[in-house]
C-alpha positions as CSV (number, residue, x, y, z in Angstrom):
1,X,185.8,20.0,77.6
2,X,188.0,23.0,79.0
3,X,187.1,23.8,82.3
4,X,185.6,27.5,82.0
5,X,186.0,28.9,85.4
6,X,187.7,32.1,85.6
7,X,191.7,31.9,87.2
8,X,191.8,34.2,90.3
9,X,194.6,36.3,89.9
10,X,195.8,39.3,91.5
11,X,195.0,42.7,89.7
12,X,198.1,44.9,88.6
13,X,198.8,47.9,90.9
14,X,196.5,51.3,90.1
15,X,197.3,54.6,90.6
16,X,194.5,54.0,93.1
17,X,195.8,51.9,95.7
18,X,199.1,53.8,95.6
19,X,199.6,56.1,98.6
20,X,200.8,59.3,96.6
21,X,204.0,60.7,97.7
22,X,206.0,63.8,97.0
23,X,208.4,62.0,94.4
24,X,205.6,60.9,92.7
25,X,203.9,63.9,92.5
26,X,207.4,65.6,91.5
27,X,208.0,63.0,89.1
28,X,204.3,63.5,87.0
29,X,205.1,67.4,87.8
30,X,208.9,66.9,85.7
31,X,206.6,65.0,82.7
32,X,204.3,67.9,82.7
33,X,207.0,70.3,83.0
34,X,208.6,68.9,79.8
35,X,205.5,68.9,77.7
36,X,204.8,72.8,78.7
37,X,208.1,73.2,77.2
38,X,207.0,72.0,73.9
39,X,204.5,75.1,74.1
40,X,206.9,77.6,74.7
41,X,209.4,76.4,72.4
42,X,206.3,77.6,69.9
43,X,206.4,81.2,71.8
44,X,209.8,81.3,71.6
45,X,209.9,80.5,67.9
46,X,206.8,82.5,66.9
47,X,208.6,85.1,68.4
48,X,212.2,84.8,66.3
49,X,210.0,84.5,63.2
50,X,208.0,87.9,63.7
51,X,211.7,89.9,64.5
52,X,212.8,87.9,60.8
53,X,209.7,88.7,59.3
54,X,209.2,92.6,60.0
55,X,207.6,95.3,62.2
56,X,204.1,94.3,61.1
57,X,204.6,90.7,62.4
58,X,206.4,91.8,65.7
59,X,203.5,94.0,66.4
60,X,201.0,91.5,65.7
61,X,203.4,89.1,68.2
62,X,204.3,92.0,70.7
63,X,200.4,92.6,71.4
64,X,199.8,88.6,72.0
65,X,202.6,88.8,74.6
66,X,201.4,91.9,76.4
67,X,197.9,90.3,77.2
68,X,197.5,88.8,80.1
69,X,196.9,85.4,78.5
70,X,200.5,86.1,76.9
71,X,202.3,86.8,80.0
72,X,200.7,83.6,81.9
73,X,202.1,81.4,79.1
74,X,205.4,83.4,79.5
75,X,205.0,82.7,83.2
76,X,204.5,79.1,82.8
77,X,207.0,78.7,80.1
78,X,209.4,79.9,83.1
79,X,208.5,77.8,85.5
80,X,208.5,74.8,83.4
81,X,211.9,75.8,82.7
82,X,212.8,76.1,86.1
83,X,210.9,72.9,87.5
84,X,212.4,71.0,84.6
85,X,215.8,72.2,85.4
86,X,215.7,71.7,88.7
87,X,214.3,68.1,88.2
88,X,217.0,67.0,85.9
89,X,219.4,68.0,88.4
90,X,218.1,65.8,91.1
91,X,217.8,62.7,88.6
92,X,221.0,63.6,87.7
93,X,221.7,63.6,91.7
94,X,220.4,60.0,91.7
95,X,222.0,58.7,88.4
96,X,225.4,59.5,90.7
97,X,224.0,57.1,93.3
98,X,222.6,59.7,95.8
99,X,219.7,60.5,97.4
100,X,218.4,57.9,97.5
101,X,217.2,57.5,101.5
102,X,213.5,58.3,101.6
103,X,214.0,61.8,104.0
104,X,216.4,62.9,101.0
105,X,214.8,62.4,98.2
106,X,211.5,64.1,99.8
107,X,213.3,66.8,100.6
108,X,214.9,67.5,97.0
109,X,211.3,66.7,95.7
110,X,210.3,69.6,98.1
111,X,213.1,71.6,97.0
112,X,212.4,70.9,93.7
113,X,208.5,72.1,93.9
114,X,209.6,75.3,95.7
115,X,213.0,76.5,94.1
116,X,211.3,76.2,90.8
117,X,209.0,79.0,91.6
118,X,211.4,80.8,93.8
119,X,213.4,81.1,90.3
120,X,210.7,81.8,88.5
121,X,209.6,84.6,90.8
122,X,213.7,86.0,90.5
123,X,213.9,85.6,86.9
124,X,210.6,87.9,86.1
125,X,211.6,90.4,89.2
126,X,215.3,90.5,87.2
127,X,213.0,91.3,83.4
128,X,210.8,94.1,85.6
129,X,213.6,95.7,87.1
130,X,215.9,96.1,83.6
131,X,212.6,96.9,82.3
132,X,212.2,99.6,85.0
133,X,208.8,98.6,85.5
134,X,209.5,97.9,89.4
């Protein structure tokens, strides 16, 4: 007979008994970053197809993108391009072999989180003011 007892063996590490840090956070953030991108790749393409496709269909697009709920997606589309950017140049930092002491890499992580909506926040005050709207 097989002895039936069950082996005591230690758990694998959880999200839960990690101590979250700003490189993880940063690190989720550039994941979720690149999937909003997906999203506005579908903006950006909707929007080529309705110039292609005629006056009718870029109205139809033109009114979407005016709305509030357009310009947030617009808005977020840029700061996913921004954060993702920005990201890929600190991994791209690291993949050099830098950065790698832990008051560094917080402080690109930091840098990171705010320069991606500093340039957001630059980018749409640059479309405003060629607009004239500003």
């Amino acid at each position: 007979m097989a002895d039936t007892q069950p082996v005591s063996r230690p758990l694998s590490p959880h999200l839960q008994i990690y101590r979250r840090t700003m490189t993880m956070m940063m690190s989720i953030a550039h994941r979720i970053s690149g999937a909003a991108l997906y999203i506005g790749t579908l903006i950006l393409a909707w929007w080529l197809l309705s110039v292609a496709a005629g006056p009718n269909a870029y109205s139809l697009f033109e009114s979407f993108i005016s709305w509030w709920v357009g310009k947030l997606l617009l808005f977020v589309f840029t700061w996913a391009l921004m954060h993702h950017m920005l990201g890929g140049i600190r991994h791209f930092i690291w993949d050099m072999g830098k950065g790698f002491s832990l008051g560094l890499a917080k402080f690109m992580a930091w840098m990171t989180l705010v320069g991606g909506f500093v340039l957001t926040i630059f980018v749409w005050w640059i479309g405003y003011s060629m607009m004239g709207a500003m």
